[in-house]
C-alpha positions as a printed NumPy array, in Angstrom:
array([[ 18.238, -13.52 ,   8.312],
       [ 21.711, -14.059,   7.224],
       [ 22.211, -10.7  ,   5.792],
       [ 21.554,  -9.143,   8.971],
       [ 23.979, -11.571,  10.904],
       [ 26.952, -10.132,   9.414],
       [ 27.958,  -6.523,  11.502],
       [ 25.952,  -7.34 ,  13.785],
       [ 26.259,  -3.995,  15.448],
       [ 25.304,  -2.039,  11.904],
       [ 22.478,   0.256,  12.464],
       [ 19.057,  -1.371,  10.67 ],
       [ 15.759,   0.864,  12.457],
       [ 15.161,   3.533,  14.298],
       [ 12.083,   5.333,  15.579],
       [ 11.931,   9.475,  14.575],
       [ 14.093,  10.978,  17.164],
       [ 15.222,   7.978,  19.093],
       [ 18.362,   4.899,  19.503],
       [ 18.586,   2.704,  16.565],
       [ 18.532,  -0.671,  16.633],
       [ 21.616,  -2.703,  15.369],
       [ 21.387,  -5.997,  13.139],
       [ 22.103,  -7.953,  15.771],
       [ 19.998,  -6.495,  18.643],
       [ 16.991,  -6.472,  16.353],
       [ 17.69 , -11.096,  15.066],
       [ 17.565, -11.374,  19.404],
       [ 14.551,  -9.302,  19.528],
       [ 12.601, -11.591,  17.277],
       [ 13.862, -14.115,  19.081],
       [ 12.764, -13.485,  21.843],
       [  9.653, -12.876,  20.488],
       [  8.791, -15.569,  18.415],
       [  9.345, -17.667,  22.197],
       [  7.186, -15.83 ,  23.76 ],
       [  4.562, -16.314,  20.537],
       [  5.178, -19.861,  20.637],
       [  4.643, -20.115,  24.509],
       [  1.176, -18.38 ,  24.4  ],
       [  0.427, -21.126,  22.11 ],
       [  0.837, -20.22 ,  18.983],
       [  1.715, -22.401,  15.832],
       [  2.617, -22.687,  12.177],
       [  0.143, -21.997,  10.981],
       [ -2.181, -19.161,  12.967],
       [ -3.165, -16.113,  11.853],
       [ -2.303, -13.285,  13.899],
       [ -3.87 , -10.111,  13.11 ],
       [ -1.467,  -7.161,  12.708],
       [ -3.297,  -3.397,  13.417],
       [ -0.602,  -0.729,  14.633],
       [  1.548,   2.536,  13.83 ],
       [  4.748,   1.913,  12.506],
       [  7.707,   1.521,  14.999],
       [ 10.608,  -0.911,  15.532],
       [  8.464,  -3.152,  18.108],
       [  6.153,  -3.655,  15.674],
       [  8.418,  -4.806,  12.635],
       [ 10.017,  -7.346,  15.63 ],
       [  6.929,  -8.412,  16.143],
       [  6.014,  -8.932,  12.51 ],
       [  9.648, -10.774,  12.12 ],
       [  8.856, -12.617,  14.827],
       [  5.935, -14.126,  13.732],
       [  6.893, -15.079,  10.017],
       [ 10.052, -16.754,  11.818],
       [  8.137, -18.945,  13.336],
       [  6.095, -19.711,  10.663],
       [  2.255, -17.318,  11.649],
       [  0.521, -15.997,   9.058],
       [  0.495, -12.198,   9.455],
       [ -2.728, -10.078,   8.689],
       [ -1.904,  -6.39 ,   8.246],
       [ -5.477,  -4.924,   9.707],
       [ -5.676,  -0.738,   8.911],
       [ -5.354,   1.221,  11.942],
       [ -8.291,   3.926,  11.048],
       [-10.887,   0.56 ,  10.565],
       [-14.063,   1.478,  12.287],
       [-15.164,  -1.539,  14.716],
       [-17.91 ,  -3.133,  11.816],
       [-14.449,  -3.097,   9.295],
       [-12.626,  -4.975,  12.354],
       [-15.417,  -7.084,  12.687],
       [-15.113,  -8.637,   8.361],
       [-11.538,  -8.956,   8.828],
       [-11.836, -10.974,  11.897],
       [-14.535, -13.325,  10.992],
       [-13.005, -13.964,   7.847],
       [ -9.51 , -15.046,   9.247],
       [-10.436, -16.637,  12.452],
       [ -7.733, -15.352,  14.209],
       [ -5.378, -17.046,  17.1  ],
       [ -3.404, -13.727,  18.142],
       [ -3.145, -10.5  ,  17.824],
       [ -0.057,  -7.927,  17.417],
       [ -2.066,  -4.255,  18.822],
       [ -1.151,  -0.945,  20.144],
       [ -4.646,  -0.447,  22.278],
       [ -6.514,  -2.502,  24.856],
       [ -9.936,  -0.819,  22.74 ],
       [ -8.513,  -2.522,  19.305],
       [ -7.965,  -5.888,  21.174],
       [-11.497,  -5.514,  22.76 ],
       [-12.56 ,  -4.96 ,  19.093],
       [-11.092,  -8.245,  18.003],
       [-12.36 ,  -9.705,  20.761],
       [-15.991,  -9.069,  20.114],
       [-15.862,  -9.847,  16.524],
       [-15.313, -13.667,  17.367],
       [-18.488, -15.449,  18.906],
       [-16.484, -18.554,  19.83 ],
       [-16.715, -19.232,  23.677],
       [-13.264, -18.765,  25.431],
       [-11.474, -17.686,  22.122],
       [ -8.842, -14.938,  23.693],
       [ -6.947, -15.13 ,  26.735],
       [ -5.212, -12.697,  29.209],
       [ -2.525, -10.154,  27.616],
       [  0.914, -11.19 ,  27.083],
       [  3.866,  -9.175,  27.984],
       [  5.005,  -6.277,  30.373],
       [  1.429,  -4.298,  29.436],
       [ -0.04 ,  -5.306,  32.859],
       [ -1.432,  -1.38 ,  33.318],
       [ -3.831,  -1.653,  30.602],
       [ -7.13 ,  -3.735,  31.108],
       [ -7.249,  -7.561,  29.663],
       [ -9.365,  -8.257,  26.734],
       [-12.395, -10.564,  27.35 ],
       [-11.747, -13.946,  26.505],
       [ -8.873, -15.907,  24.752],
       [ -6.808, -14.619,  22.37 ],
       [ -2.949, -14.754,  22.353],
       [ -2.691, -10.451,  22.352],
       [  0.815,  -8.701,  22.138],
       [  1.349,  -4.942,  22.011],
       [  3.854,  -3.89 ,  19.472],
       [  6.005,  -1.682,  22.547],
       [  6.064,  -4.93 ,  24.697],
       [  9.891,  -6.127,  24.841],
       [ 10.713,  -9.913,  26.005],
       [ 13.514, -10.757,  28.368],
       [ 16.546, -13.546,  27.996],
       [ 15.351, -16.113,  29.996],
       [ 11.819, -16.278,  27.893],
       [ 14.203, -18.021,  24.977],
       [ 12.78 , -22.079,  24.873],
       [ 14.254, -24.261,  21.958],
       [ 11.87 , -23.327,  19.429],
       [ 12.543, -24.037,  15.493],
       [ 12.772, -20.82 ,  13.76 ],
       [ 12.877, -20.005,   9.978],
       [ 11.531, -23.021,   8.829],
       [  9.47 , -22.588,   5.754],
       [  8.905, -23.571,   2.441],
       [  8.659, -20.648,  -0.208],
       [  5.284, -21.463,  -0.645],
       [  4.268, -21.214,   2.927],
       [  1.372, -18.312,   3.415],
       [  3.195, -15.395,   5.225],
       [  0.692, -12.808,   4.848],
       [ -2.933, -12.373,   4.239],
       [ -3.607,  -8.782,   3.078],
       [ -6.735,  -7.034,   2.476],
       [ -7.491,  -5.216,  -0.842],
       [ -8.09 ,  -1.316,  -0.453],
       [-11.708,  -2.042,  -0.987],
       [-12.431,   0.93 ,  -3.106],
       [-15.27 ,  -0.729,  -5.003],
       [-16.708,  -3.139,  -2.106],
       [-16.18 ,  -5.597,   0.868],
       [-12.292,  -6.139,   0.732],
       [-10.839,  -9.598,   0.042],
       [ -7.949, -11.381,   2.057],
       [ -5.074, -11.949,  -0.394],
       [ -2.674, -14.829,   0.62 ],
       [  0.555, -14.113,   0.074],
       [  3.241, -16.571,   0.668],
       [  7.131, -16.419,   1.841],
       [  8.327, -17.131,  -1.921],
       [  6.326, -13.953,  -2.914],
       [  7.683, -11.595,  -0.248],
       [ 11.35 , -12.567,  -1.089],
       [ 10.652, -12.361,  -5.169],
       [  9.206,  -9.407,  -4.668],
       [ 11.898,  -7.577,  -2.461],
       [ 14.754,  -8.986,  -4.498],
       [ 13.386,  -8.088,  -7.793],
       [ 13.222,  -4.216,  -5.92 ],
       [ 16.491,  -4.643,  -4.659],
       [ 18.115,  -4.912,  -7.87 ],
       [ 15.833,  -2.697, -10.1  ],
       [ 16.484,   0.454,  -7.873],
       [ 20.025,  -0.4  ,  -6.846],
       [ 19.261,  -0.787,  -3.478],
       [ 22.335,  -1.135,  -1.41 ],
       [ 23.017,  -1.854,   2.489],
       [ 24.948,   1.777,   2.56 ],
       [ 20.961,   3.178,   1.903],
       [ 18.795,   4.796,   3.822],
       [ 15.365,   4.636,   3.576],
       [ 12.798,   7.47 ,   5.521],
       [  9.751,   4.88 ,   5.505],
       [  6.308,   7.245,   6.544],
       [  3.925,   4.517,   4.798],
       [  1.684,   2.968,   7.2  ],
       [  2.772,  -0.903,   7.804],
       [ -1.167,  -2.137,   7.457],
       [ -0.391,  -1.947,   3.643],
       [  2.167,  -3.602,   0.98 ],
       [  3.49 ,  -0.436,  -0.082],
       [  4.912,   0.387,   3.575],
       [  5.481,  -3.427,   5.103],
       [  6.365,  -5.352,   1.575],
       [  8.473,  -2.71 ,   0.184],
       [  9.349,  -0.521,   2.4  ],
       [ 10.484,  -2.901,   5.292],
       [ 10.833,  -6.483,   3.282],
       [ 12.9  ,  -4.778,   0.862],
       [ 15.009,  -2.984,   3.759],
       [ 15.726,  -6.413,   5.232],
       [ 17.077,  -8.31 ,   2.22 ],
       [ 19.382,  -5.615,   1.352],
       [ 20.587,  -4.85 ,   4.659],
       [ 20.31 ,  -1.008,   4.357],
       [ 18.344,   0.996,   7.253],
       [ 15.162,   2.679,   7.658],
       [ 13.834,   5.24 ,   9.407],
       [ 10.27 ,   4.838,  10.613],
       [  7.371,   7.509,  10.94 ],
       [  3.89 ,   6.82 ,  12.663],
       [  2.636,   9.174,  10.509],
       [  3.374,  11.667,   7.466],
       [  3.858,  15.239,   7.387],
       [  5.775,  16.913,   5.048],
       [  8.349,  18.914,   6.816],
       [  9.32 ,  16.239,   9.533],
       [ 10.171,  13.974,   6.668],
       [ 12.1  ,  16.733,   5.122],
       [ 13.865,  17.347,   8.431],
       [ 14.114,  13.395,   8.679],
       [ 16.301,  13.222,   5.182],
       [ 18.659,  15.984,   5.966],
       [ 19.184,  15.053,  10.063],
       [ 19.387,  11.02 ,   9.081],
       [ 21.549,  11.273,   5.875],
       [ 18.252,   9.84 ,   3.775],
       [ 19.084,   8.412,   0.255],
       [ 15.303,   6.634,  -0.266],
       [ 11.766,   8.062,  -0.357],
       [  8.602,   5.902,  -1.004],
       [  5.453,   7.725,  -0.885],
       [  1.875,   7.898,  -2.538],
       [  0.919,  10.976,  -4.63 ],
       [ -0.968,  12.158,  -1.706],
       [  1.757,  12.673,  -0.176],
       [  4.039,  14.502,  -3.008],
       [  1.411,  17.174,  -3.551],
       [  1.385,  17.992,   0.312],
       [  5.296,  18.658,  -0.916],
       [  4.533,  21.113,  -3.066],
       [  3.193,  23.192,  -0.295],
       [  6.599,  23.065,   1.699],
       [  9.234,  25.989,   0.956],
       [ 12.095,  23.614,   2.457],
       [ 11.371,  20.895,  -0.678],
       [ 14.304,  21.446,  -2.104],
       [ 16.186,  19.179,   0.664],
       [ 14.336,  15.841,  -1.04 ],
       [ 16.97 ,  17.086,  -4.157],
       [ 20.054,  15.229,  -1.414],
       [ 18.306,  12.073,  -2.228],
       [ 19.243,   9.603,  -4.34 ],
       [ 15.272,   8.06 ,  -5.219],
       [ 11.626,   8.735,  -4.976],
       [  9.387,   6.68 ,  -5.337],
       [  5.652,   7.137,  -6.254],
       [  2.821,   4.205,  -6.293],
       [ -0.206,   2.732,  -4.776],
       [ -2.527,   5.406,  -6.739],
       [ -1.822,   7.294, -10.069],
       [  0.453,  10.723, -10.168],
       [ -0.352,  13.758, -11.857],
       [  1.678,  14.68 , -14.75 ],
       [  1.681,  18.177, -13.121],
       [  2.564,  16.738,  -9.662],
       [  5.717,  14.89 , -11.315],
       [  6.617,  18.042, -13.011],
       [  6.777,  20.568, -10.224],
       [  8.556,  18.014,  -8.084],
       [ 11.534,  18.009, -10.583],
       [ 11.816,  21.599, -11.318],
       [ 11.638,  21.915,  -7.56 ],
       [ 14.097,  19.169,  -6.399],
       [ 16.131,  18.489,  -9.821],
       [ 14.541,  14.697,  -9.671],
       [ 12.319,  12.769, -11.319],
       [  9.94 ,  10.795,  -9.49 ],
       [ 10.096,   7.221, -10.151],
       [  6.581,   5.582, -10.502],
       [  5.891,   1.972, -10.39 ],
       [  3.142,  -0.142, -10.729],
       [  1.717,  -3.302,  -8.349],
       [ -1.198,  -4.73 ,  -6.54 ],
       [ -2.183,  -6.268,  -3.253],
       [ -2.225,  -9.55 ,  -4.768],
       [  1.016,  -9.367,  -7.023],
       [  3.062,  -7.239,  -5.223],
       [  5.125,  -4.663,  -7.481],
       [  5.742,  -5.996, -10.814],
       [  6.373,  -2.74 , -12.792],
       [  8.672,   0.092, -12.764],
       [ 10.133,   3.273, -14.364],
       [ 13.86 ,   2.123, -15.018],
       [ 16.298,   3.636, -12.285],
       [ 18.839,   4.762, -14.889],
       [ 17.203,   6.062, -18.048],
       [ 14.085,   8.24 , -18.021],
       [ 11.553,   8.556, -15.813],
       [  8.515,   9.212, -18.106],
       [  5.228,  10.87 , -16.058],
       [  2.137,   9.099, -16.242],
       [  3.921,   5.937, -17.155],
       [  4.654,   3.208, -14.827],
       [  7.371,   1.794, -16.815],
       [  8.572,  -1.995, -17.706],
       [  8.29 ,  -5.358, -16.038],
       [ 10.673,  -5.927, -12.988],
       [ 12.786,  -8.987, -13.01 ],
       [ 10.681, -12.406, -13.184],
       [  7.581, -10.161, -14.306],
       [  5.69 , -11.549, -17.703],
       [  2.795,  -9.269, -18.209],
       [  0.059,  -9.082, -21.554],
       [ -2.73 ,  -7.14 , -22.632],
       [ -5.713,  -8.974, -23.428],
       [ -9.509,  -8.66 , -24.406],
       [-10.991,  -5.584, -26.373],
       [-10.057,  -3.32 , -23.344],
       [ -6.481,  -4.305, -23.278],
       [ -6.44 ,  -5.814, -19.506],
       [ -3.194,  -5.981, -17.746],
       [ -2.479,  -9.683, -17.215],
       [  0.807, -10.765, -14.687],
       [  2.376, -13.323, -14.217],
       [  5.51 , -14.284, -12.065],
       [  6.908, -15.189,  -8.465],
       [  5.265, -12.987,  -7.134],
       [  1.41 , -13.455,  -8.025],
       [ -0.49 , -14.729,  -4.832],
       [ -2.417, -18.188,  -4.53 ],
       [ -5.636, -16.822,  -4.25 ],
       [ -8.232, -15.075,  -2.242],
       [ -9.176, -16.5  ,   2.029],
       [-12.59 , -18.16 ,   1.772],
       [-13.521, -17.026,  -1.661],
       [-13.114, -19.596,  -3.873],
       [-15.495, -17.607,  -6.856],
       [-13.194, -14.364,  -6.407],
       [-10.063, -16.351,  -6.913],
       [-11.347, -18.124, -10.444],
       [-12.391, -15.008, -11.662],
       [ -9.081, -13.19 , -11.446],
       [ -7.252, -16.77 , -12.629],
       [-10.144, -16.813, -16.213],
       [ -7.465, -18.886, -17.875],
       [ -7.604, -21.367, -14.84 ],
       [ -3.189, -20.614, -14.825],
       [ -0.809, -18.203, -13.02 ],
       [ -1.831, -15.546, -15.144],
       [ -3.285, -12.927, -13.074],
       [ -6.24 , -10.678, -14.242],
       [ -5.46 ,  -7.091, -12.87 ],
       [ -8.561,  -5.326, -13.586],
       [ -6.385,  -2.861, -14.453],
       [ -6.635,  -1.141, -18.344],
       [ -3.253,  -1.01 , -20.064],
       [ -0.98 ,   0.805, -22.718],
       [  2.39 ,   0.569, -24.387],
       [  4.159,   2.752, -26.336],
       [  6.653,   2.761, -29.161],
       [  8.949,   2.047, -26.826],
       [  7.635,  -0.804, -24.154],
       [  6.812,   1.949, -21.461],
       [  3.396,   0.516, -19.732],
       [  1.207,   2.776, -18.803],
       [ -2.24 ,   2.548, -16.462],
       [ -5.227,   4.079, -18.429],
       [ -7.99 ,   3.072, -16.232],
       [-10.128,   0.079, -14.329],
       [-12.356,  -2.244, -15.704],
       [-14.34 ,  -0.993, -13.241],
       [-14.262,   2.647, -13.722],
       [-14.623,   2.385, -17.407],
       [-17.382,   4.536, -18.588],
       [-19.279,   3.547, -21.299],
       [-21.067,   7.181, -22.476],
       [-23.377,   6.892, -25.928],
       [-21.563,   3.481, -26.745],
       [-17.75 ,   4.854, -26.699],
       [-15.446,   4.263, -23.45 ],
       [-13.689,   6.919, -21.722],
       [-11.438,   6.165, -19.514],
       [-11.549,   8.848, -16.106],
       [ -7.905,   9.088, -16.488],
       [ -7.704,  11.206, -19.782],
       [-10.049,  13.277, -18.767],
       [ -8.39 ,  14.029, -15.105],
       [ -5.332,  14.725, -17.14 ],
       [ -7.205,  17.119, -18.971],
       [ -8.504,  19.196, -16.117],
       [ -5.178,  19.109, -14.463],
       [ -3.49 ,  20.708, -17.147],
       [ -5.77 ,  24.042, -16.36 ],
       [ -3.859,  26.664, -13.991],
       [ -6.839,  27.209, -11.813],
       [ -7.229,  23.066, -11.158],
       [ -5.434,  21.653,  -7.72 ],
       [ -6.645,  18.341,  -8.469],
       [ -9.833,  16.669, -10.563],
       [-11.313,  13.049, -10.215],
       [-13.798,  11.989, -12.688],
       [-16.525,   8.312, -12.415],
       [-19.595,   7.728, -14.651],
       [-22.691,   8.494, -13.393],
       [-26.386,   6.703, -14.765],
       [-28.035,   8.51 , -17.558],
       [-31.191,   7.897, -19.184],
       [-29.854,   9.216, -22.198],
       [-26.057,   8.368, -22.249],
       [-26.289,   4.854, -20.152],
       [-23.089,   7.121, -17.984],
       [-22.354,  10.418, -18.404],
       [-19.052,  11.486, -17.863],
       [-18.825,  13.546, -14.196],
       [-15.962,  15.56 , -12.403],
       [-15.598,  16.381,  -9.515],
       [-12.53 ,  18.87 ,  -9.09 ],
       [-10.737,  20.897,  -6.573],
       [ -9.915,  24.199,  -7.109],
       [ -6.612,  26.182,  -7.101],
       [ -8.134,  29.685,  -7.589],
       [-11.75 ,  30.078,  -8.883],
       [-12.873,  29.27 , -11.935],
       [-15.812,  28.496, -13.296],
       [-17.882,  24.941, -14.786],
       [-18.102,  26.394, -18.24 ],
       [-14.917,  27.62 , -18.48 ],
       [-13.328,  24.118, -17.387],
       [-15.562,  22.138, -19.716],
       [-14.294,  24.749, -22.625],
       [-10.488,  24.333, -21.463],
       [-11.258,  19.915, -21.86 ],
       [-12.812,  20.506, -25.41 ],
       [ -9.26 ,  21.505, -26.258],
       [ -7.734,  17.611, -25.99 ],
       [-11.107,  15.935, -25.487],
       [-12.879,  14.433, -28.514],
       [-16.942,  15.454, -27.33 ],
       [-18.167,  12.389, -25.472],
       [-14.43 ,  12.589, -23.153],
       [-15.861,  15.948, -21.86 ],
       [-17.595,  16.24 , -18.492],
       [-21.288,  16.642, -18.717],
       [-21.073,  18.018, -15.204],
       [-17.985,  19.593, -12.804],
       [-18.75 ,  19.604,  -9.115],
       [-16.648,  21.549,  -6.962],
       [-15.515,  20.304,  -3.866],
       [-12.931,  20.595,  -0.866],
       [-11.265,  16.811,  -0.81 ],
       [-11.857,  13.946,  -2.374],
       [-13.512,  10.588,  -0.525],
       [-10.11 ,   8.769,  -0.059],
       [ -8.614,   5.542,   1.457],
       [ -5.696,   5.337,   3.617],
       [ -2.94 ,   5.126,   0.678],
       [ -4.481,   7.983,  -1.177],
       [ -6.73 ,   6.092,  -3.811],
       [-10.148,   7.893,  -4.517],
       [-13.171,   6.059,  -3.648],
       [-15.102,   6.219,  -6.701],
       [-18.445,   5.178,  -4.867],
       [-18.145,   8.015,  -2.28 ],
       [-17.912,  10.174,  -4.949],
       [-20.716,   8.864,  -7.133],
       [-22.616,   9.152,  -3.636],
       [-21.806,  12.438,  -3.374],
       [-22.965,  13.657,  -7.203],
       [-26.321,  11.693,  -6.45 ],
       [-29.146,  14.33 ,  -6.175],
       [-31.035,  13.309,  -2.922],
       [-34.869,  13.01 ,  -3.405],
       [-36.44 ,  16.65 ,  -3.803],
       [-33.148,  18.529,  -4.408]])
């Protein structure tokens, strides 16, 4: 917190449209809060679960509790009540940090110990208590002076546990990710200096705070620079437009969602004033990255990172921005390619300790029984050191005995005029073992022949789809990555079609 006690009165967050809050106000804030945490009984320790839009109150509230030493679990706000219920009986939690008396409720009935929550903390007295006993704080609720007790704040050893956070489950159940202090602060430094972040910057932040991309870079790496942020609840294209030009903006961080909803804006020429953009969480189109720098005059910068590690790999800042590639290793960052597939291995500061409760999990992303993280993920390097992402382990299809990774052949389609957007898994053949499937989104019409032609042009024969199914959207979590069961779902015939 030291950064942020000198100018005190310097502007750090604000809320779209409304005051900011200065350095100063926001240390007295947390506080304020952390006493008020610490009075419901809370200790080092507990787990408080963290499910909320972004605002200021709910960034005090997450300050709050790593200050006085909780372990924070980022919970997605669109979780239906069964998704609530894993995350809950996984954690045990002692406290929550909510914006609804229906998500507390949720929590609430996901734990079947007797007298396990407790009435609602704070000014929320309108809205109805939750049953039982857990220490519950909404993210607007503000705590006065005379709440401040002598409580130790700030604590911790590096490698305390800050933060539990929950993979993106694309493939299954997810898994709680402990993350500690010395991870956070590796992590956000590392940013800090690789994209020359400064405290004169000024970030428009319209990731949701449930995931790393929004809470570990957006507002840890805010924090230890000492720049300022403006926050969205959500994302929509022309009030973050409207947000760079009326703030000032110098940063954007978004997912490639999120850049081709750009491309639909007449105004995107404004995101040319700032002075970085920043892709990640999910692959971006070579096509996406293109039109954004004709359009704006900037190249997007894409990095690279995981749940469990953080962001470990990025485009450089000053020399070129190469699409499709995610770059080199950040400061700290070892990485190798290992095994016939070439699987991204990391290690670093910034690799977590393991997975909550799932001992098996853990030693099969640690094989070498070390620090060296197995990603999962399928890498490349070039002539010279760029990294790039070809694929998952997962995804791999294996077609007639050759792999093909989905990405190539998404590429592919991409590169045809009538093509918004393609996504491609491996579906079971009798024949093949997988056969190679798209599923694509359309631009204008066009037809399945004509695409599968267009791919024989930079696809050897057992690369091209066997099948293109059109569709409207794509099956998708909340930062943008394609669920690739969904679609296999979908391209299932059901029984008598």
């Amino acid at each position: 917190m030291r950064i942020l006690e000198r100018e005190p009165e310097r502007e750090l967050f604000c809320d779209l449209g409304g005051p900011w809050i200065s350095r100063g106000e926001f240390v007295t804030r947390t506080e304020r809060c952390a006493n008020a945490m610490w009075a419901r009984g809370l200790r080092r320790g507990d787990r408080v679960i963290m499910s909320a839009p972004a605002s200021i109150g709910l960034i005090v509230h997450y300050v709050a509790a790593l200050r006085l030493g909780l372990v924070v679990v980022p919970m997605n706000t669109a979780y239906t009540r069964s998704e609530v219920s894993h995350v809950v009986k996984d954690v045990k939690p002692s406290g929550a940090i909510v914006d609804s008396a229906e998500r507390a409720e949720w929590i609430s009935d996901a734990v079947s110990i007797p007298g396990f929550f407790s009435a609602f903390a704070g000014p929320g007295a309108d809205l109805p208590p939750p049953k039982s006993d857990l220490a519950v704080f909404f993210a607007q609720d503000e705590y006065r002076e005379e709440d401040i007790k002598e409580v130790v704040l700030d604590q911790l050893e590096l490698d305390a546990p800050a933060i539990i956070a929950y993979t993106s489950g694309t493939t299954g159940r997810p898994k709680g990710a402990i993350l500690t202090h010395g991870n956070l602060l590796a992590s956000a430094k590392s940013l800090n200096l690789a994209w020359r972040w400064r405290e004169e910057d000024r970030l428009v932040l319209a990731l949701p705070l449930f995931h790393m991309h929004g809470l570990g870079v957006g507002v840890n790496g805010t924090l230890c620079s000492g720049s300022s942020a403006v926050l969205l609840d959500k994302f929509e294209p022309a009030t973050v437009l409207k947000a760079v030009t009326d703030y000032s903006a110098s940063m954007f961080f978004g997912v490639p969602t999120m850049y081709q909803r750009f491309l639909d804006e007449s105004s995107l020429e404004g995101l040319g004033s700032l002075r970085l953009m920043v892709s990640g969480s999910a692959p971006l189109s070579k096509e996406v990255h293109r039109r954004i720098e004709e359009r704006t005059g900037m190249a997007v910068l894409e990095r690279y990172g995981t749940t469990e590690s953080l962001i470990n790999i990025s485009n450089p800042y000053d020399f070129e921005r190469i699409a499709g590639k995610v770059g080199f290793p950040l400061p700290g960052v070892e990485v190798i390619l290992s095994g016939e597939n070439s699987e991204l291995f990391i290690s670093g500061p910034t690799v977590f300790k393991g997975y909550l409760n799932d001992a098996g999990a853990t030693s099969d992303v640690f094989p070498g029984g070390d620090r060296w993280f197995a990603t999962g993920d399928i890498a490349q390097v070039d002539e010279r050191g760029y990294i790039s992402i070809v694929g998952r382990l997962k995804d791999l299809i294996i077609t007639g005995g050759y792999n093909v990774y989905p990405k190539e052949v998404e590429e592919a389609l991409r590169s045809h005029a009538a093509v918004l957007d393609a996504a491609v898994v491996g579906m079971e053949s009798e024949t093949w073992g997988e056969e190679v499937v798209a599923f694509v989104i359309k631009r204008s019409d066009v037809s399945e022949r004509e695409l599968i032609r267009h791919s024989s042009e930079s696809l050897a024969n057992f690369k091209r789809p066997k099948k293109i199914l059109f569709v409207n959207e794509f099956p998708r979590n909340a930062l943008g990555k394609v669920v690739s069961s969904e679609l296999r779902r979908i391209g299932t015939p059901t029984q008598g079609s």
